[in-house]
N, C-alpha and C positions, 0 to 999 in steps of 0.2 A: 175745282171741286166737282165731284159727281156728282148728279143725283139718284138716289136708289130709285129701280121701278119695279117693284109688286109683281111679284110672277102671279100668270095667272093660271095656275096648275100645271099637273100632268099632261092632263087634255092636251091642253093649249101649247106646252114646252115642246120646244124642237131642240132637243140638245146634242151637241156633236163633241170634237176631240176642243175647240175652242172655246165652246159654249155655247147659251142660249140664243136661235135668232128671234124667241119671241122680245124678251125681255131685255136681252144686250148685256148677259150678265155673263161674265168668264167662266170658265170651269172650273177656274180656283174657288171662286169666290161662291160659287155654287156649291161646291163640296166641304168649305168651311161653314157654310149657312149650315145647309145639312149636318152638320155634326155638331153645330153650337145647338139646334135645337134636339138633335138626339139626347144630348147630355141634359140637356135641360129637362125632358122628358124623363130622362133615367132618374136623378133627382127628383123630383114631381113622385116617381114612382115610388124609390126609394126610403122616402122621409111620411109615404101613404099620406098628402096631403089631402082633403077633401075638398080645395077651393084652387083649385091648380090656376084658375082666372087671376086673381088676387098675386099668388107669385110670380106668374109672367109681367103680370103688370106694374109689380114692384122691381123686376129685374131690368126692363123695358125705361124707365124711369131710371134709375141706376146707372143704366149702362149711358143713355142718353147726358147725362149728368157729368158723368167721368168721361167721353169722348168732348165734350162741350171746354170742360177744366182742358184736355190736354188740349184741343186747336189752342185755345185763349194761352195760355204758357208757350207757345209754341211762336205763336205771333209777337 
């Protein structure tokens, strides 16, 4: 099992055609983050929430919840 590590920005990222040598994160896996959080941001937008804190946090919790179900079924 991986562990995720926290990019630590722009600044800081050195990313090439493999990926990040700050973080050790893929280029896949980078351009999917990117895109789960754009959507998520377009939503946010979309729906003119005023506490976008509150939905991340609920989706964050969620997602956590349902990757958790599938290991344990899986094992």
């Amino acid at each position: 099992m991986a562990k995720f590590v926290r990019c630590r920005g722009k600044a800081y990222c050195v990313e090439d055609t493999r990926g990040c040598r700050t973080c050790g994160r893929s280029r896949s896996e980078i351009d999917s983050t990117r895109s789960l959080v754009a959507q998520a941001a377009q939503l946010i937008l979309e729906q003119d929430y005023d506490n976008p804190g509150e939905f991340t946090s609920y989706l964050a919790e969620k997602i956590a919840r349902k990757a958790r179900h599938a290991r344990d079924a899986d094992s």
